[in-house]
C-alpha positions as CSV (number, residue, x, y, z in Angstrom):
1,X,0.0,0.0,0.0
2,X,1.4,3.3,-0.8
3,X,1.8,6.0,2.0
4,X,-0.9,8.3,2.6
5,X,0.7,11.9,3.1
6,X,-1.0,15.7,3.6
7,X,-1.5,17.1,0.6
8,X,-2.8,20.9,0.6
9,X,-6.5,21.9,0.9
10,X,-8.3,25.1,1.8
11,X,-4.3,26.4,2.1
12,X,-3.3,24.2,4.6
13,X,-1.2,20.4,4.5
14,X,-3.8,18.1,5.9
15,X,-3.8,14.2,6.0
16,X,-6.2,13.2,2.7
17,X,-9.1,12.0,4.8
18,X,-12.3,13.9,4.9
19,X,-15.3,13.2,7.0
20,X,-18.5,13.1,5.1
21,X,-21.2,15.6,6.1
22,X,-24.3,13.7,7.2
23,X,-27.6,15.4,8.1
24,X,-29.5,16.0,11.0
25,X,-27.3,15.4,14.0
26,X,-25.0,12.8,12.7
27,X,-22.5,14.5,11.9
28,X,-21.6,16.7,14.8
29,X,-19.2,19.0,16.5
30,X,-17.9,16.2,18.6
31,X,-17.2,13.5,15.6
32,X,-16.0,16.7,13.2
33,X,-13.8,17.7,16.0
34,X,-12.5,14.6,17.1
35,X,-11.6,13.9,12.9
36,X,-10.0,17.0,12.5
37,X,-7.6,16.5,15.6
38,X,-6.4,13.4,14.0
39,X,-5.3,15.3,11.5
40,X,-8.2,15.1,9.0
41,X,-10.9,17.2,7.9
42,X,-13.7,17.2,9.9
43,X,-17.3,18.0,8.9
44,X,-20.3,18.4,10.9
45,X,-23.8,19.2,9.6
46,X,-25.1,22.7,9.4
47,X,-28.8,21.2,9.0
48,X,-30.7,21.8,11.6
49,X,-28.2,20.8,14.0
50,X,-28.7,20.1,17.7
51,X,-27.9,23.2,19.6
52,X,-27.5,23.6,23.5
53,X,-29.0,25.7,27.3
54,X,-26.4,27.2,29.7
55,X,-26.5,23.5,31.4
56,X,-25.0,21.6,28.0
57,X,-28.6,20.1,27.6
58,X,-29.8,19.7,23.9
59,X,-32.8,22.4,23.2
60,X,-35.8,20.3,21.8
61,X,-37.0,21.6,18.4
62,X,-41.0,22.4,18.9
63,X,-42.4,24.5,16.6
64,X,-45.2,26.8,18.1
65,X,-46.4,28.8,15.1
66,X,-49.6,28.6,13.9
67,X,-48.8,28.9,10.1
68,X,-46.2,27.3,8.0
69,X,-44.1,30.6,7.6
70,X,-44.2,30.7,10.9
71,X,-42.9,27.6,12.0
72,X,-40.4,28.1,8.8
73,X,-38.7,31.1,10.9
74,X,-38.8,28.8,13.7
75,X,-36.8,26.2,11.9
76,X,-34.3,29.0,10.4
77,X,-33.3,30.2,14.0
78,X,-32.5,26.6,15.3
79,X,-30.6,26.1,12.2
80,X,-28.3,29.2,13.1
81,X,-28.1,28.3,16.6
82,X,-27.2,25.0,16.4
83,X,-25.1,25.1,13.5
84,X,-22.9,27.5,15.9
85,X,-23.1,25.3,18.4
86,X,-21.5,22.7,16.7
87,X,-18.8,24.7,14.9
88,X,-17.7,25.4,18.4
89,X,-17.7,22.2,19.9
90,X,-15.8,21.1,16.6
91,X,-12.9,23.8,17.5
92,X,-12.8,23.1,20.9
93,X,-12.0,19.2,20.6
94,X,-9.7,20.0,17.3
95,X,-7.6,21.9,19.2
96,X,-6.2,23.9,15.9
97,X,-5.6,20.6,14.0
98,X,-6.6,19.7,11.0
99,X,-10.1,21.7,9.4
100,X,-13.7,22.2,10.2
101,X,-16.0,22.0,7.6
102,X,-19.6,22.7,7.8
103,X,-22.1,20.7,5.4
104,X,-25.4,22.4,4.2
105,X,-27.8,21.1,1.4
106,X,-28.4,23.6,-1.3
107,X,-32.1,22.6,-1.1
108,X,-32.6,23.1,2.3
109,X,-35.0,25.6,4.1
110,X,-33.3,29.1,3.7
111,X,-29.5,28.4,2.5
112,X,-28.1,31.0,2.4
113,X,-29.8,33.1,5.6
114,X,-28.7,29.7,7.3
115,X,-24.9,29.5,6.7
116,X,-24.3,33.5,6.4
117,X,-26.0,33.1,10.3
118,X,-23.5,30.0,11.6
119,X,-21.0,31.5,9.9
120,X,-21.6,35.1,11.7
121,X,-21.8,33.7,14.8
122,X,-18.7,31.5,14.5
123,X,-15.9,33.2,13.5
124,X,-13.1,31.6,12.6
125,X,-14.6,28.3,13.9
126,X,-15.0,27.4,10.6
127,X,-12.6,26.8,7.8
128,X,-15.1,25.4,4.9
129,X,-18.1,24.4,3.7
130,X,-19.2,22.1,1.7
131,X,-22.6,21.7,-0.3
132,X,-24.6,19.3,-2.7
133,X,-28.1,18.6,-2.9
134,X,-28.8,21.3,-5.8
135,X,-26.6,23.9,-7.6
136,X,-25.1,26.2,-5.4
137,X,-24.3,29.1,-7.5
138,X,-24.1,31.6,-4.8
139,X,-21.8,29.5,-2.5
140,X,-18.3,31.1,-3.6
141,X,-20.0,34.2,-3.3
142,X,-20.9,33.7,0.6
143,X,-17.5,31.8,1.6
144,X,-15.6,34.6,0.2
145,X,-17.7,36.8,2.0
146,X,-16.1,35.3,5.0
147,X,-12.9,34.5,4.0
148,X,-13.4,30.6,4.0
149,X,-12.8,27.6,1.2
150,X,-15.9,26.5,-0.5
151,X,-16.2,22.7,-1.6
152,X,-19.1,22.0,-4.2
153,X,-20.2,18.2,-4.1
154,X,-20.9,17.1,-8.0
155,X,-21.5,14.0,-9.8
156,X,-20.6,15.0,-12.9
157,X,-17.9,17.3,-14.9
158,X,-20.7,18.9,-16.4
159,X,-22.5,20.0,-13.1
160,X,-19.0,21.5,-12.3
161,X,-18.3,23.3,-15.9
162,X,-21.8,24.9,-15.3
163,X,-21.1,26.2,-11.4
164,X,-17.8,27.6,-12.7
165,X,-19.3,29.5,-16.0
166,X,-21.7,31.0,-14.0
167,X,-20.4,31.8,-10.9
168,X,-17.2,30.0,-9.5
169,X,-14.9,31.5,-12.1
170,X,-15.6,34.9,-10.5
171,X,-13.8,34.0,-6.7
172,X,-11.3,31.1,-7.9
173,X,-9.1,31.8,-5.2
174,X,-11.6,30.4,-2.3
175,X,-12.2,27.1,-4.4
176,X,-10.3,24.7,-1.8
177,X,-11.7,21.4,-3.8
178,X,-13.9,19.9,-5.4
179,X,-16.3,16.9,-4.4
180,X,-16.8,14.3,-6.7
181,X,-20.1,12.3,-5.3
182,X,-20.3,9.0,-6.9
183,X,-24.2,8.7,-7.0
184,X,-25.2,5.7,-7.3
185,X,-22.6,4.3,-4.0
186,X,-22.9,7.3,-1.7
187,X,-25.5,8.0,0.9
188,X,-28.2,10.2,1.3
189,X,-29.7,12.5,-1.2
190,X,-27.6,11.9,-4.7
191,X,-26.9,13.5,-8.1
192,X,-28.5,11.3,-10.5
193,X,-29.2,13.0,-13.6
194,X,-32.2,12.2,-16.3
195,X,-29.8,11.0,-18.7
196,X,-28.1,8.3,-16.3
197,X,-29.6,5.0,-15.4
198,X,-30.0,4.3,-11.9
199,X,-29.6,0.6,-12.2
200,X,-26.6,0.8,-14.4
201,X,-23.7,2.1,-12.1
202,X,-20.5,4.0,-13.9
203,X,-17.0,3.3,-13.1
204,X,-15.9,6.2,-10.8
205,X,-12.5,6.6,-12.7
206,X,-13.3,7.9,-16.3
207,X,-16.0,10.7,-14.7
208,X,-13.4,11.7,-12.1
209,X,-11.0,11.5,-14.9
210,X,-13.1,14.3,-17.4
211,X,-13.8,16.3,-14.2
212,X,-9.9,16.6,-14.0
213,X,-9.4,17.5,-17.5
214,X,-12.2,20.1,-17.4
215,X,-10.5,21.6,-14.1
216,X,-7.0,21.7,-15.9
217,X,-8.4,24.2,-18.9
218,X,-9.8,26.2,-15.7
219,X,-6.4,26.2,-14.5
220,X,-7.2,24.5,-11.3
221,X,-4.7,21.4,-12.2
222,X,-3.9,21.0,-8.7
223,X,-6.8,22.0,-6.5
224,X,-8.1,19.1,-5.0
225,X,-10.7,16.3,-6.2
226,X,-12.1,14.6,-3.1
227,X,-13.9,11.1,-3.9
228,X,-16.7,10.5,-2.2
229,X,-19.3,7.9,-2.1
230,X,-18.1,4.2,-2.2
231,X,-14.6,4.1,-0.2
232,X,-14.0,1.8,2.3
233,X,-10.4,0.6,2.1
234,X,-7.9,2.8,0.3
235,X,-5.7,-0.2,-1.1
236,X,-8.6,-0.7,-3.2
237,X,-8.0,2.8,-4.5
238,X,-4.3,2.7,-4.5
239,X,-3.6,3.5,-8.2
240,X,-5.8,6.7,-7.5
241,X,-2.8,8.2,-4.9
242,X,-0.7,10.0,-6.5
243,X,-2.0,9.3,-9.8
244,X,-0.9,12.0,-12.1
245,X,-3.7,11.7,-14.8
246,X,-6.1,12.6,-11.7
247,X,-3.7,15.1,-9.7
248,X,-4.3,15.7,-6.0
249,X,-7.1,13.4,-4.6
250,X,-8.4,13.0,-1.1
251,X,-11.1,10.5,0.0
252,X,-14.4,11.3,2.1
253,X,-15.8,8.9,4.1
254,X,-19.6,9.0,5.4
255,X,-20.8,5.6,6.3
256,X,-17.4,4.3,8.1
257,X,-17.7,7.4,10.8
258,X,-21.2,6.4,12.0
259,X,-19.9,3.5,13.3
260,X,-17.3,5.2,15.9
261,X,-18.0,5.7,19.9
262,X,-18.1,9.4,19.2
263,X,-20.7,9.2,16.8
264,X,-24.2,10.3,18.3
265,X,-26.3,7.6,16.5
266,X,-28.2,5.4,19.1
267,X,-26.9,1.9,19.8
268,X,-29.6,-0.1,18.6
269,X,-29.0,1.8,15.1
270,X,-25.1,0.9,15.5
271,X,-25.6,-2.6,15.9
272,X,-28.1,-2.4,12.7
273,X,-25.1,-1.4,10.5
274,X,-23.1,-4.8,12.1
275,X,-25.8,-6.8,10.5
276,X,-26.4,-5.2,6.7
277,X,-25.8,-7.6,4.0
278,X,-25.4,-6.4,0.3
279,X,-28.0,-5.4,-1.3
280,X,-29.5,-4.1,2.0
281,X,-29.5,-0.2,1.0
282,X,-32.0,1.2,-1.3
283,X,-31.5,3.6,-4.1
284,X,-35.0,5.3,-4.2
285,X,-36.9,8.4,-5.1
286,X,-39.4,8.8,-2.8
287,X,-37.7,12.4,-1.2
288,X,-39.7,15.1,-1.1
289,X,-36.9,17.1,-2.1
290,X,-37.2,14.9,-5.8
291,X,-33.4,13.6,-5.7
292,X,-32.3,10.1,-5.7
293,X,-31.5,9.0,-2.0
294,X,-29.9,5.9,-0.7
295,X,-31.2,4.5,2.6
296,X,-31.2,1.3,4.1
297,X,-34.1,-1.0,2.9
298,X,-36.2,-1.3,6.4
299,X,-40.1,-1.3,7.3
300,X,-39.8,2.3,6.3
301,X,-38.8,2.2,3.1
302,X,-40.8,-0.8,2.5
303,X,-44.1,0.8,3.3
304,X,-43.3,3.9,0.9
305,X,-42.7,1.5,-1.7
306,X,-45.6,-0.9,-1.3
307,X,-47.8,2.7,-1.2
308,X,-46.1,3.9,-4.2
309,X,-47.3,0.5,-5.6
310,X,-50.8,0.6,-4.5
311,X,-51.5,3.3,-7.6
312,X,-53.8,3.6,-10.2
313,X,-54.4,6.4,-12.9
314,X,-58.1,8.3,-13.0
315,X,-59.8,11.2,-14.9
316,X,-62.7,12.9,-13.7
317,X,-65.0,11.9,-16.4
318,X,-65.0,9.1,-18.9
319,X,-62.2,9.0,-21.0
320,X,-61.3,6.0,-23.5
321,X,-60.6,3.0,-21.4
322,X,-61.8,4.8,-18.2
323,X,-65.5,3.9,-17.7
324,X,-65.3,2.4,-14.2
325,X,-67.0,4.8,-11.8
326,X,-65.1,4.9,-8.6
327,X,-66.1,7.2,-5.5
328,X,-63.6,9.1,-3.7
329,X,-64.0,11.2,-0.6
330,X,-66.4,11.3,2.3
331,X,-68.7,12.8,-0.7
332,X,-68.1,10.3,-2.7
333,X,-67.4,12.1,-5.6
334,X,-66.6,10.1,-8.8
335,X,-64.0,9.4,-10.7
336,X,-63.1,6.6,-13.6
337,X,-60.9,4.2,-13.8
338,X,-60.1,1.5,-16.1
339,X,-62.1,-1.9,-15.2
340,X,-58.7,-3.6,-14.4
341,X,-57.5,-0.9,-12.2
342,X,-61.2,-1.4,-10.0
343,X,-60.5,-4.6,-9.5
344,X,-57.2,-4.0,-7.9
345,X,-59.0,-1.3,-5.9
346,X,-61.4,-4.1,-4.6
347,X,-58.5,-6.2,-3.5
348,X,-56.6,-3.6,-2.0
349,X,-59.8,-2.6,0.2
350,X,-60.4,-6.0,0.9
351,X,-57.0,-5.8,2.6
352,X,-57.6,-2.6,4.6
353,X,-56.7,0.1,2.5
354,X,-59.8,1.6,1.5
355,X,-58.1,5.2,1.9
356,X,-57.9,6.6,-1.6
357,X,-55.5,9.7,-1.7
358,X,-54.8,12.3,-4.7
359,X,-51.3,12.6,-6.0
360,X,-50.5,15.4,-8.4
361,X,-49.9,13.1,-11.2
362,X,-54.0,12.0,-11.7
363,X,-53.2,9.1,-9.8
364,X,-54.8,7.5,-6.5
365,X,-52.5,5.8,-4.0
366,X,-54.3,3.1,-1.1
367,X,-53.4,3.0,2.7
368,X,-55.2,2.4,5.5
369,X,-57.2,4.8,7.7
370,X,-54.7,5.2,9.9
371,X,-52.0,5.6,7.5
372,X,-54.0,8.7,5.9
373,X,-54.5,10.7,8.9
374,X,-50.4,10.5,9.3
375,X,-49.9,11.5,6.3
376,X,-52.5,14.4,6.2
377,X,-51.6,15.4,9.9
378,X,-47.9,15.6,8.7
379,X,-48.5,18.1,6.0
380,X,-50.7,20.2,8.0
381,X,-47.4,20.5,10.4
382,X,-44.6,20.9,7.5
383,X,-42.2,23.8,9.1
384,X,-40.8,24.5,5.4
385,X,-37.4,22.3,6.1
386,X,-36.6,22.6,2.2
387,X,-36.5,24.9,-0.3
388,X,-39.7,23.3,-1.7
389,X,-41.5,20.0,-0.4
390,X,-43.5,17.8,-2.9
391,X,-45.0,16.2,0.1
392,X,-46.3,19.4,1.1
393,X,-46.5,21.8,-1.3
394,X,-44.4,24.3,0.6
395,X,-42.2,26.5,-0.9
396,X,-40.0,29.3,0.5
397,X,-40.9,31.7,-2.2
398,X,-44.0,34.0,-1.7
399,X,-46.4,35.4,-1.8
400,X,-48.0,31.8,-1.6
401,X,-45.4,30.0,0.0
402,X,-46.7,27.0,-2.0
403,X,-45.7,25.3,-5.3
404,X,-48.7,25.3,-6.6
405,X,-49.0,21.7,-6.9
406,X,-50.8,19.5,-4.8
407,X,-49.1,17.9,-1.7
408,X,-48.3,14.3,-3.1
409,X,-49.0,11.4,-0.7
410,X,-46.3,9.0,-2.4
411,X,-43.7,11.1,-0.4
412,X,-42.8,11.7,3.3
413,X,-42.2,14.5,6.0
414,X,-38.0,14.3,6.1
415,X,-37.7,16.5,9.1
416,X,-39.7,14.6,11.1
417,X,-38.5,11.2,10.1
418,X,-34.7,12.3,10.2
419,X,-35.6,14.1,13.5
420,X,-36.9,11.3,14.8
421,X,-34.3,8.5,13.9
422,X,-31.3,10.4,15.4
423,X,-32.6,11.4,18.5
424,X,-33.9,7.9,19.9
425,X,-31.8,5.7,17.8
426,X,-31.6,3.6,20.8
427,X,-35.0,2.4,20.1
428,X,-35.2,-0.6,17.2
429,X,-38.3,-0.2,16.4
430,X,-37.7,4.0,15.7
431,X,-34.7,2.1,13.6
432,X,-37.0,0.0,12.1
433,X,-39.7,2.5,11.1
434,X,-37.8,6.1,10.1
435,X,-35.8,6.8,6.8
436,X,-31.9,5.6,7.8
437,X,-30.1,7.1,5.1
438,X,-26.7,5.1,4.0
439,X,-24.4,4.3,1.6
440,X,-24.2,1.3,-0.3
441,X,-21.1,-0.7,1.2
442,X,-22.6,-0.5,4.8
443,X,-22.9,-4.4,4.2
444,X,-19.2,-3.7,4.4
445,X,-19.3,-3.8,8.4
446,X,-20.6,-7.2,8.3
447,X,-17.4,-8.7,6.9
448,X,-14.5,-6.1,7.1
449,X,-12.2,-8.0,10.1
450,X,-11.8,-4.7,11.6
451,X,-14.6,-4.8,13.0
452,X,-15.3,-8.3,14.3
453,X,-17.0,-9.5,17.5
454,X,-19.0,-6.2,17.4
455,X,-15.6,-4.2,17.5
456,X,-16.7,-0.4,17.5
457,X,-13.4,2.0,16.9
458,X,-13.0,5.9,18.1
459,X,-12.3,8.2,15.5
460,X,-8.6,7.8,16.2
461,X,-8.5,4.5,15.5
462,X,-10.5,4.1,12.8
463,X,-8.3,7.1,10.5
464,X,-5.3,4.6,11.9
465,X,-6.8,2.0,10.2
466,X,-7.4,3.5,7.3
467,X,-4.1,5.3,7.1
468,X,-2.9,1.4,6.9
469,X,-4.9,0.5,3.8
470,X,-8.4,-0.4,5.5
């Protein structure tokens, strides 16, 4: 295995190892911090992060407003305050090594008002940040603002050659890298375009490759590419380092650093990850926010898709093969579908799911009673988490705050499911029954000797295995 040595980013000699930023409180100050003093860069998440009273206790996040926009600014200050919250927990375990990066999604409620407010309130606590989820034109503009390295996550050379055109070009000298996401292997929301298959995965090497070359004619030949998505053992990357068709390349890892004792997911969710096999994480599209996402394949998951399933197309008056008068509502009112699709209705009611739900697609979806009021009680309480929800039609734009669109019942209220799942992750069944995002070689735990008998590392020791090779 060749030796792993610093190589320059954000304008300091760092060891090649980045922590992957991963959403609501799982990525923290304390795992970023304790990353970064072992020489690494460390990333907590700047979304919605936990923040902390006068006695160290974590604040609870109820939202008290009786409108959307309301509970929207709600959400917005407990961004701000716990994103600074964990920026300075981050610098207090670093110590000055290493760097602190903070992780925000493009798409997220209020972007830009969130990570100009962390990054006001923690000054020189923070020496990047890194975003995905979306095209963030405007995030050179804001890190230069503040004098700290930006770090766009792409999936694609193209996706990069248009941030730089439009807006990159214009403050080159706070580019400290750029993230290439692989997105079909990483976790969480990925960059899937509608040109790429999702059941076809590409070879990392040749799109890392033509992001290279496109960088070179920008005359960023040795600003950093950091791989992300799909590394678990760097002797399986080895003819990546120091590779001079790629230039300088560091590796981020996301899944390995849940499974660490500083890492704040719950025990029962730990021990979850011990027992993944391949094949056991889901590339889906049921996200409100419309991306790809990879989670693990649990009841959760399981019920979106048998829901998603549990569809038929209708029109609201007879139209060609769509003679079959359905009602739909306490009313009643009709509808038409084909005869086929009424006779899967019947089946599915004879089952229990006599609920017929609107989607914004002139489709009906089935669940149960039960299952209905969830999802209608859910979109009554959407706090406007993202920039714009299909599950509830928010939208941070006015004068309607809405898209327009109906709220479509195939989806799912992330804040409260992400909320949930990494504040009592000691429960199974909250592991069992909320989206647990992960990437694809999780099964990896199961079988990687490192980790045998249930062996859960620090941080410290898991960047000394993985400066060994593994």
């Amino acid at each position: 295995m060749k030796a792993i040595n610093a190589i320059r980013i954000g304008g300091v000699e760092v060891l090649p190892l980045v922590e992957g930023g991963k959403g609501i409180s799982v990525s923290n100050g304390i795992t970023s911090g304790h990353w970064a003093a072992g020489g690494g860069i460390g990333t907590f998440s700047a979304v919605n992060a936990d923040s902390y009273d006068a006695n160290g206790n974590r604040i609870e996040q109820i939202y008290r407003g009786r409108t959307r926009l309301e509970r929207h600014e709600e959400l917005v200050a407990y961004a701000i305050q716990g994103g600074i919250a964990q920026a300075q927990r981050a610098h207090d375990i670093a110590q000055g090594k290493g760097r602190i990066h903070a992780n925000i999604l493009w798409e997220m409620a209020a972007a830009e008002r969130v990570i100009t407010g962390v990054l006001e309130g923690a000054k020189g606590l923070i020496h990047g940040l890194t975003c995905g989820a979306g095209m963030p034109y405007r995030l050179s503009e804001i890190a230069a603002r503040f004098g700290v390295y930006y770090y766009p996550i792409v999936s694609s050379a193209r996706a990069f050659n248009a941030l730089w055109r439009r807006a990159y070009h214009k403050v080159a000298e706070w580019l400290g890298g750029v993230v290439y996401e692989d997105p079909w292997l990483a976790g969480g929301h990925n960059g899937l375009s509608n040109t790429e298959d999702p059941t076809k995965p590409e070879d990392p090497y040749p799109r890392v490759r033509a992001l290279r070359k496109l960088m070179r004619e920008f005359g960023l030949g040795e600003t950093p590419i950091i791989m992300a998505g799909g590394v678990w053992w760097l002797e399986e990357w080895e003819d990546w380092i120091d590779n001079p068709e790629l230039g300088p390349i560091a590796f981020q890892f996301g899944t390995r650093p849940l499974l660490t004792k500083e890492s704040p997911i719950g025990d029962a969710w730990k021990q979850r990850l011990l027992t993944l096999k391949e094949g056991d994480v889901l590339l889906n599209r049921f996200s409100p926010t419309g991306f790809y996402s990879s989670a693990v394949n649990n009841s959760y998951l399981q019920e979106l898709r048998e829901r998603n399933e549990r569809q038929v197309a209708y029109t609201t008056e007879v139209v060609g093969e769509h003679v079959a008068e359905y009602g739909i509502g306490p009313r009643k009112r009709p509808v038409y579908l084909t005869p086929a699709d009424l006779a899967r209705v019947r089946e599915w009611e004879a089952q229990g799911f006599t609920e017929a739900m609107r989607t914004p697609d002139s489709t009906l979806i089935f669940v149960t009673p039960e299952k209905a009021r969830q999802i209608l009680a859910d979109q009554v309480a959407c706090m406007g988490c993202l920039s714009q929800c299909r599950f509830s039609n928010w939208s941070q734009q006015g004068p309607t705050y809405s898209t327009g669109k109906k709220g479509d019942p195939r989806s799912f209220c992330i804040q409260k499911t992400l909320q949930a799942i990494s504040h009592i992750g000691d429960d199974p069944e909250a592991i069992e029954h909320n989206l647990m995002f992960s990437g694809h070689n999780a099964f990896r735990f199961a079988t990687d000797p490192f980790y045998s008998n249930g062996f859960i590392p620090t941080v410290r020791q898991l960047l000394e295995r993985i400066l060994t090779g593994r």
